[in-house]
VEXZAGU-634496 format. One record per residue: x, y, z of N, C-alpha, C in turn; residue in one letter. Coordinates in pm, whole numbers, padded with zeros to 5 digits, always signed. Layout:
XYZXYZXYZa...
This chain:
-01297+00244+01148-01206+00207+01040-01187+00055+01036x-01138+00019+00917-01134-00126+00905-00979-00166+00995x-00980-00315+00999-00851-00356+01074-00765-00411+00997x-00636-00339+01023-00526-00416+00966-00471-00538+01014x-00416-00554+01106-00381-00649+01239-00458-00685+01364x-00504-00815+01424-00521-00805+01498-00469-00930+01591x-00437-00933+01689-00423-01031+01787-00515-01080+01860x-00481-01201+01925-00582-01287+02013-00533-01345+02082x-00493-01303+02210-00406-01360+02304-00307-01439+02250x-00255-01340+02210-00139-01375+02150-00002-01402+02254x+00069-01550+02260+00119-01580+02328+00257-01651+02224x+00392-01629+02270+00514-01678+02192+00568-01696+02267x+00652-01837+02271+00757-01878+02384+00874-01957+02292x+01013-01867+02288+01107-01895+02239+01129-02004+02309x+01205-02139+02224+01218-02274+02287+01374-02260+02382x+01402-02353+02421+01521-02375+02507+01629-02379+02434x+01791-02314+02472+01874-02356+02393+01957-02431+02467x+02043-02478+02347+02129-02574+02415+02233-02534+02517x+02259-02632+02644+02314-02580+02721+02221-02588+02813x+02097-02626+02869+02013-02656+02964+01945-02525+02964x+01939-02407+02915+01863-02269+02910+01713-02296+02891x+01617-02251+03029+01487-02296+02985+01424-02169+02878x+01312-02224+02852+01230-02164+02736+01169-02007+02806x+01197-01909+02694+01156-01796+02738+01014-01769+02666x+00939-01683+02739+00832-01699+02703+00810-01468+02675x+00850-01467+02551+00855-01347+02522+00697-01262+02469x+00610-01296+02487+00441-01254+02456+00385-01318+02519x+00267-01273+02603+00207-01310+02681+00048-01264+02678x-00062-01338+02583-00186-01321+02588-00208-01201+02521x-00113-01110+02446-00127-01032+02335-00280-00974+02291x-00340-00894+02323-00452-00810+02263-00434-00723+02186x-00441-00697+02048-00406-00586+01986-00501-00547+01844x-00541-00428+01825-00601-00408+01683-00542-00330+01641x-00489-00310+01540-00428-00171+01469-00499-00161+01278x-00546-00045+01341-00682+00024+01226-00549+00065+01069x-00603+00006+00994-00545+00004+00857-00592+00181+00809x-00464+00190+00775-00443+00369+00729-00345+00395+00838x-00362+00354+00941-00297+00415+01106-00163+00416+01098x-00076+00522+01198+00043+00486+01171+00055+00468+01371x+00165+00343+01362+00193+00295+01502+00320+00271+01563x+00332+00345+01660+00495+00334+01716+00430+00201+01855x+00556+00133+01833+00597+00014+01922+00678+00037+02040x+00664+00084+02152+00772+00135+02242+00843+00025+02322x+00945+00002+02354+00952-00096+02484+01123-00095+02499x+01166-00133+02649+01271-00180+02659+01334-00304+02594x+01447-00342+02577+01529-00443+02524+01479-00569+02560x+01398-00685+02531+01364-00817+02594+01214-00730+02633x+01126-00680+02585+01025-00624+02610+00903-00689+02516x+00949-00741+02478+00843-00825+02310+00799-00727+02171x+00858-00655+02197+00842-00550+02100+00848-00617+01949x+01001-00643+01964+01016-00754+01806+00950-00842+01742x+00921-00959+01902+00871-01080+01892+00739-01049+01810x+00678-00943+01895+00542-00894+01840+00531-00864+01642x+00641-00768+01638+00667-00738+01505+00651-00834+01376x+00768-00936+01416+00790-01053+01344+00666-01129+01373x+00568-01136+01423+00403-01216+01376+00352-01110+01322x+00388-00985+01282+00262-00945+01183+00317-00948+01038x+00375-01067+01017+00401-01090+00858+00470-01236+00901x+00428-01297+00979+00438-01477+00949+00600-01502+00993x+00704-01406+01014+00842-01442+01048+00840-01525+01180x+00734-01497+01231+00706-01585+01373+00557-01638+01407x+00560-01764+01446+00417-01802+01462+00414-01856+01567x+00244-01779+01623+00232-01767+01769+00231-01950+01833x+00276-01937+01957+00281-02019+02053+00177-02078+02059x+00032-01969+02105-00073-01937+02159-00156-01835+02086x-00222-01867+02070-00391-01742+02038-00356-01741+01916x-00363-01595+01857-00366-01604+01679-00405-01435+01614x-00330-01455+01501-00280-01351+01455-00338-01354+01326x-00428-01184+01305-00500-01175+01183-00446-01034+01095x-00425-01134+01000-00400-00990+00912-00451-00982+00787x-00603-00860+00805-00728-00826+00737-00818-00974+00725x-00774-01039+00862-00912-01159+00864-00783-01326+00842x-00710-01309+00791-00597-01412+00730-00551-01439+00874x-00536-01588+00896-00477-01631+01008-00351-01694+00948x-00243-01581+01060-00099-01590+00975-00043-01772+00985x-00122-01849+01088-00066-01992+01115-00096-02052+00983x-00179-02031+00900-00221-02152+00784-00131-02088+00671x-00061-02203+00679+00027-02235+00532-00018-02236+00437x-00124-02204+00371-00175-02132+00268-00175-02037+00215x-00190-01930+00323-00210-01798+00314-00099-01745+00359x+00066-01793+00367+00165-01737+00382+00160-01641+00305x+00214-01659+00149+00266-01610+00046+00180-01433+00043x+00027-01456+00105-00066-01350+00074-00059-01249+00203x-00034-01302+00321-00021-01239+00440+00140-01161+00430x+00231-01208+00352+00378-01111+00351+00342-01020+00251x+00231-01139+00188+00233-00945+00039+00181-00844+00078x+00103-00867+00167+00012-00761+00266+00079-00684+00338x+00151-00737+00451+00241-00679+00488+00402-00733+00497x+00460-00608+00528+00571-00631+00464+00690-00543+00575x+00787-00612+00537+00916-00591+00673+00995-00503+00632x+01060-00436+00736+01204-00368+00687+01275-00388+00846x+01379-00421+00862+01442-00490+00955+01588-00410+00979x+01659-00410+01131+01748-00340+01122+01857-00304+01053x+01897-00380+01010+02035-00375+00899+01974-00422+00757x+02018-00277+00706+01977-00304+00539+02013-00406+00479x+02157-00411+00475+02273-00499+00454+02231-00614+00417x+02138-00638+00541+02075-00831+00508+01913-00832+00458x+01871-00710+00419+01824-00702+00303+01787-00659+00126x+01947-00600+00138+01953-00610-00028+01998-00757-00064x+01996-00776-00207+02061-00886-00285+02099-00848-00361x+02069-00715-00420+02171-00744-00561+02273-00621-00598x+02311-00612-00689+02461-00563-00695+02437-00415-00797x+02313-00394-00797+02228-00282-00840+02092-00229-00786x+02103-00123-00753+01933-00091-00683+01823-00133-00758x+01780-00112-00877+01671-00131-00899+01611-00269-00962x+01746-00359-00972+01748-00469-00934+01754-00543-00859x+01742-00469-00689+01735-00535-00554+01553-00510-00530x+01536-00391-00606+01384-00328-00578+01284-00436-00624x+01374-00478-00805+01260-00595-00852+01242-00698-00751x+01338-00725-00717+01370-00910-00678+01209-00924-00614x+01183-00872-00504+01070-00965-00447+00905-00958-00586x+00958-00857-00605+00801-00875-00749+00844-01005-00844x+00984-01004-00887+01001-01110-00966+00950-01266-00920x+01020-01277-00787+01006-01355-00706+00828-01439-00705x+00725-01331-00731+00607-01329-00688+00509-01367-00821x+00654-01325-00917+00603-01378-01084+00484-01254-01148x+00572-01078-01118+00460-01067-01141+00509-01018-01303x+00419-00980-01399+00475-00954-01550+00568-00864-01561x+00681-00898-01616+00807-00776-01679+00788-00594-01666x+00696-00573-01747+00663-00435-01790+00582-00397-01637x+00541-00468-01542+00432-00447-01479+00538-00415-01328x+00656-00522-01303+00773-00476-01231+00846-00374-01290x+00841-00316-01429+00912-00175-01416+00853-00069-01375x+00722-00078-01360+00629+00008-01324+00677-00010-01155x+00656-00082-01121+00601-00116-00975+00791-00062-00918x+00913-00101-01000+01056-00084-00947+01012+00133-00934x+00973+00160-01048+01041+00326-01074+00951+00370-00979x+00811+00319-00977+00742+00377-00907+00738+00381-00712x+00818+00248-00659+00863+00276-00561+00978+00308-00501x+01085+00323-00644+01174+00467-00599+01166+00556-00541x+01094+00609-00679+01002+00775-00661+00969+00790-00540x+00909+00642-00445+00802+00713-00355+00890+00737-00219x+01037+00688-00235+01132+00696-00144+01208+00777-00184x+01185+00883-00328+01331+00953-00275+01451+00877-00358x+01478+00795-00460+01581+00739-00468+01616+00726-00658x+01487+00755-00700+01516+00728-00821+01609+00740-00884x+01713+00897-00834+01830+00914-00972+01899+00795-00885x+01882+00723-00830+02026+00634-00743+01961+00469-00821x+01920+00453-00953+01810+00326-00994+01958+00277-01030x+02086+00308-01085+02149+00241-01098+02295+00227-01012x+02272+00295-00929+02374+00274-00835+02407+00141-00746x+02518+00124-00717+02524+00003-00606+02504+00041-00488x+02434-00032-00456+02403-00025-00331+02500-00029-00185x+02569-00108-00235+02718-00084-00132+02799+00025-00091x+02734+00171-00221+02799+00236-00178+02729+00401-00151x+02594+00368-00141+02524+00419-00086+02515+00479+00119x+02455+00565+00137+02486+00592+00288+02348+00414+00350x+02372+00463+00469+02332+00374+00576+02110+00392+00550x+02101+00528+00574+01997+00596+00521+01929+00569+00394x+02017+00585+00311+01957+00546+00153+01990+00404+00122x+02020+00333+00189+02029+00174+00180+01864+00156+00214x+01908+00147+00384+01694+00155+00403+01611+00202+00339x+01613+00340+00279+01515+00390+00187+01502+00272+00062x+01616+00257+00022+01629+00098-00083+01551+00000-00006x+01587-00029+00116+01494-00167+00136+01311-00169+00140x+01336-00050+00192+01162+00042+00176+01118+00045+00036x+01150+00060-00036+01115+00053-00185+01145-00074-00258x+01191-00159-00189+01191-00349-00235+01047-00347-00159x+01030-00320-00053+00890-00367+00010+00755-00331-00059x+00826-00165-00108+00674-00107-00144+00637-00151-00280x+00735-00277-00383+00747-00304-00519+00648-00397-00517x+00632-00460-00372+00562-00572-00324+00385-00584-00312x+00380-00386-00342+00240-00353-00313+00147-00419-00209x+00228-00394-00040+00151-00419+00003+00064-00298+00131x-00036-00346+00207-00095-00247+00227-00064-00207+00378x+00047-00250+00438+00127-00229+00556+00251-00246+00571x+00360-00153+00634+00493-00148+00634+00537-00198+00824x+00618-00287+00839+00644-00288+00981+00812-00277+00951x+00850-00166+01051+00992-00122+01043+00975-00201+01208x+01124-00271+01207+01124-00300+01323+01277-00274+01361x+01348-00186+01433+01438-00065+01453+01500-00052+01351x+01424-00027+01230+01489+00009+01106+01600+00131+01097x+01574+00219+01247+01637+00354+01233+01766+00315+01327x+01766+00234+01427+01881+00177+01504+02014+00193+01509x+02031+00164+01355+02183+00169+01320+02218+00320+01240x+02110+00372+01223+02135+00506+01165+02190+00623+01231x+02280+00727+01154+02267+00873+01243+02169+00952+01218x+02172+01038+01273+02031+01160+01279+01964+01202+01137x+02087+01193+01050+02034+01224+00930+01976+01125+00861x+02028+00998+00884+01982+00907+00796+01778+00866+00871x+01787+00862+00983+01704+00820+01065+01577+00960+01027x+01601+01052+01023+01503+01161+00952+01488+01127+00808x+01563+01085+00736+01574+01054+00565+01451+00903+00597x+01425+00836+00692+01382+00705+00688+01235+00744+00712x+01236+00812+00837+01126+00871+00864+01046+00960+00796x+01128+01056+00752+01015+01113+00633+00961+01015+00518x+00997+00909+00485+00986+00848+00378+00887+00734+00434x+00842+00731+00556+00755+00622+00566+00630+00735+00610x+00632+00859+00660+00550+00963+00746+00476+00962+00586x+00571+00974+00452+00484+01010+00320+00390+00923+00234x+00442+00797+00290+00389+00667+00273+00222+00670+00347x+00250+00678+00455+00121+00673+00529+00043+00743+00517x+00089+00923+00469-00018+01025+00454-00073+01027+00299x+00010+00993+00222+00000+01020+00076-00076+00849+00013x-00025+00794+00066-00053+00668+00024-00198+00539+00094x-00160+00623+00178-00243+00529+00326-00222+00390+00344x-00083+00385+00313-00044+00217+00384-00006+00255+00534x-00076+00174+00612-00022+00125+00747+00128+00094+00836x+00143+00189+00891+00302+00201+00919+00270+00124+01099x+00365+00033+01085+00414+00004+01269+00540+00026+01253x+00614+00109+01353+00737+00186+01384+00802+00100+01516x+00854+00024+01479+00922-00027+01652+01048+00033+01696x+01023+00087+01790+01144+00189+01788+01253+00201+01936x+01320+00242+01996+01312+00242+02099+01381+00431+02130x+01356+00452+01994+01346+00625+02035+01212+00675+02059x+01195+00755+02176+01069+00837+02208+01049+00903+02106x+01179+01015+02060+01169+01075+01924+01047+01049+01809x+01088+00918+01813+01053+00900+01688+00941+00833+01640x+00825+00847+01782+00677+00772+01802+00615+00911+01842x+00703+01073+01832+00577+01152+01873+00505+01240+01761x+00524+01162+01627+00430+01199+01554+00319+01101+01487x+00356+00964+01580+00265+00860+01522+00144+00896+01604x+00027+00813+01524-00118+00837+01605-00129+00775+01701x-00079+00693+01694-00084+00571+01839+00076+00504+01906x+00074+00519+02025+00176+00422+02099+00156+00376+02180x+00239+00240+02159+00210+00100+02272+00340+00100+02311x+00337+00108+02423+00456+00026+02509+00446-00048+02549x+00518-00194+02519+00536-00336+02555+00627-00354+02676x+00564-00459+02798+00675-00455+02926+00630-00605+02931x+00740-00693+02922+00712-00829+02954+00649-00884+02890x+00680-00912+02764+00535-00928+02684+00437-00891+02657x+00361-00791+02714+00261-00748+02729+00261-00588+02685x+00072-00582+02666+00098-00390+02645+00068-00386+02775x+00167-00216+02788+00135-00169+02888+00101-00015+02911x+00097+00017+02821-00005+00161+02773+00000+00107+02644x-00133+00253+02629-00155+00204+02455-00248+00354+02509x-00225+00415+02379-00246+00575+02330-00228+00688+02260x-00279+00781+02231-00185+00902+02183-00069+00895+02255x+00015+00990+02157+00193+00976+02235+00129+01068+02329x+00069+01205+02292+00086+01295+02391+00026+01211+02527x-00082+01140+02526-00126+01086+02679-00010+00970+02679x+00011+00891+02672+00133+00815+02674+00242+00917+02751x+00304+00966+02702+00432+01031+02721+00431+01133+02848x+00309+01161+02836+00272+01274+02990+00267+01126+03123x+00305+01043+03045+00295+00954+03204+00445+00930+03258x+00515+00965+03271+00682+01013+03283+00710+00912+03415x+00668+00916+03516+00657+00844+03639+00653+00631+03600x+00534+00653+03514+00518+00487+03476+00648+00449+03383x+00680+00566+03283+00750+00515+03196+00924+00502+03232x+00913+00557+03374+01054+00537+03444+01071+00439+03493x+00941+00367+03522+00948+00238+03608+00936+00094+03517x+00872+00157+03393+00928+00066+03269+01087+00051+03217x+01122+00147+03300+01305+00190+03233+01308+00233+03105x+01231+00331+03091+01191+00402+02933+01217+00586+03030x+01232+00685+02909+01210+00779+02915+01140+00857+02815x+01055+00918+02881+00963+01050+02742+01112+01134+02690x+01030+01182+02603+01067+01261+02497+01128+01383+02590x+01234+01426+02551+01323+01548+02577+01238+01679+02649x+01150+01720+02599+01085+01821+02633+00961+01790+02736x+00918+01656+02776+00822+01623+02872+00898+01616+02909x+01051+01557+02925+01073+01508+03064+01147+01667+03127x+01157+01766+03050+01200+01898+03086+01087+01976+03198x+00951+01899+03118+00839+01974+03217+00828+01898+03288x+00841+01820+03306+00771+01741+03407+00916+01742+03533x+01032+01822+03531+01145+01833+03621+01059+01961+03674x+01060+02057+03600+00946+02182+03606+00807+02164+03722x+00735+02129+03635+00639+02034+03722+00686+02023+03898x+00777+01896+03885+00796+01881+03961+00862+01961+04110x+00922+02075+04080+00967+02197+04149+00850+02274+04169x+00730+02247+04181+00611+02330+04212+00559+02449+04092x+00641+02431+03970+00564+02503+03860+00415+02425+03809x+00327+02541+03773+00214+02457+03720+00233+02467+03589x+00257+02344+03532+00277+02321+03334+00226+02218+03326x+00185+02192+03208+00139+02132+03147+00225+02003+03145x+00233+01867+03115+00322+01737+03037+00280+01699+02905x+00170+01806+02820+00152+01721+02716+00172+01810+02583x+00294+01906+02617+00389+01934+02514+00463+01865+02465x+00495+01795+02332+00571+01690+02255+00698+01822+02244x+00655+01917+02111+00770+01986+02035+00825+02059+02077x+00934+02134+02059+01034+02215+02122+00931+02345+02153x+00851+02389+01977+00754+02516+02029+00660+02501+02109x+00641+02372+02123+00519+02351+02208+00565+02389+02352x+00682+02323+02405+00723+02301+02531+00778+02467+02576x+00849+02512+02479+00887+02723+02494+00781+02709+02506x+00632+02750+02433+00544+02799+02464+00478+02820+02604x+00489+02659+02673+00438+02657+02776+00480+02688+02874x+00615+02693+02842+00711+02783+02954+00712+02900+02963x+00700+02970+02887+00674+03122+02906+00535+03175+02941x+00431+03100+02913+00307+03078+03001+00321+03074+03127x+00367+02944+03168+00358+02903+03257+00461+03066+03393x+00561+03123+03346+00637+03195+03402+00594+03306+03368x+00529+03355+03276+00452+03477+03269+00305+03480+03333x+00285+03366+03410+00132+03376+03487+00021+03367+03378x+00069+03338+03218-00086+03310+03163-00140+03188+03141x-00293+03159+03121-00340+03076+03115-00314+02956+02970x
């Protein structure tokens, strides 16, 4: 498959602040490709580079060190800003500080307007990335008084007005409850299957990377797995010593497991994980 993103020792070192605080150096020699169509969860603890990482794949941050391609575009040249955000495109934890306006489908235009693209051509591009979130009867509502959930779905549909061909949520679901955080997730899961734009998910729920195709967990800057969730997540031992935990139902087998049952660790879903338990305790294979 072709590449959406890629890195090249990719290295970022936040400068010193005031107050004598030396310079942190949050990415470290960065290797990364992520295949355009793909959808990608970002795993890592707090101060893990997860973000840092995020914010260079749309120019919010520019590397220290090495260099950052997106579909061949090196995000450092000031040229190719304007074309590397249309490409890809952000949604960031708090909606809040990304609406502007005092009507939805006038927060949806803003970045097409912004970009100059024709009148009739942003009403197309506003209704049509409603629709693709879920939000349309809400085109004239305020946004202020919308849930937490359908705010993001709003900021998701300013991005997608933007037509570009990758979405990076970076703990877009964070501030959400369960419902809103499933309302977010289905709406980018439909994006990626229906649409085939490129989803990176930075997350720091296990939850919510075990239906992506790929996960990286970042430790110190650095990856430190990179895989299917299911092989990822069956590593329960590494990911304790990252100060991470798998998903609810590995870490159920793998307590299992660990008491001298023979099961499996690379059940994700609830049916998956019953299943293997009643296998596993009924003696079948």
């Amino acid at each position: 498959m072709a590449t959406m993103i890629k890195t090249e020792k990719l290295t970022f070192t936040y400068p010193a602040e005031e107050g004598g605080r030396q310079e942190s150096s949050a990415l470290r020699e960065v290797e990364l490709e992520i295949e355009k169509g793909s959808f990608v969860a970002i795993l890592g603890h707090n101060g893990s580079g997860k973000s840092t990482l995020a914010k260079h794949m749309n120019a919010v941050l520019l590397p220290t060190g090495g260099t950052v391609w997106v579909e061949g575009l090196d995000t450092a040249d000031p040229a190719l800003l304007l074309e590397v955000r249309r490409r890809v495109g952000m949604v960031f934890q708090n909606p809040d500080n990304q609406i502007v306006a005092n009507v939805v489908e006038e927060d949806v235009a803003f970045a097409p307007e912004n970009l100059g693209v024709p009148s009739a051509e942003i009403r197309k591009r506003v209704d049509d990335a409603l629709e693709a979130v879920g939000m349309e009867e809400y085109a004239r509502h305020a946004p202020h008084l919308l849930s937490g959930g359908q705010k993001q779905r709003v900021a998701i549909a300013g991005v997608i007005a933007m037509e570009p061909e990758c979405i990076v949520l970076d703990e877009s679901t964070a501030m959400l409850d369960p419902v809103g955080r499933r309302e977010v997730l289905t709406t980018v899961h439909k994006l990626n299957r229906e649409r085939g734009i490129t989803v990176v998910l930075i997350t720091h729920h296990m939850n919510e990377a075990m239906e992506a195709d790929r996960a990286i967990v970042m430790n110190h800057g650095q990856v430190a797995m990179d895989g299917t969730p299911r092989a990822v997540f069956a590593r329960v031992e590494e990911l304790r010593a990252l100060g991470l935990a798998a998903p609810d139902t590995v870490e159920l087998l793998y307590e299992l497991r660990s008491r001298g049952i023979d099961i499996p660790l690379d059940a994700m879903t609830v049916e998956e994980c019953a299943d293997a338990i009643c296998h596993a305790f009924s003696g079948e294979k």
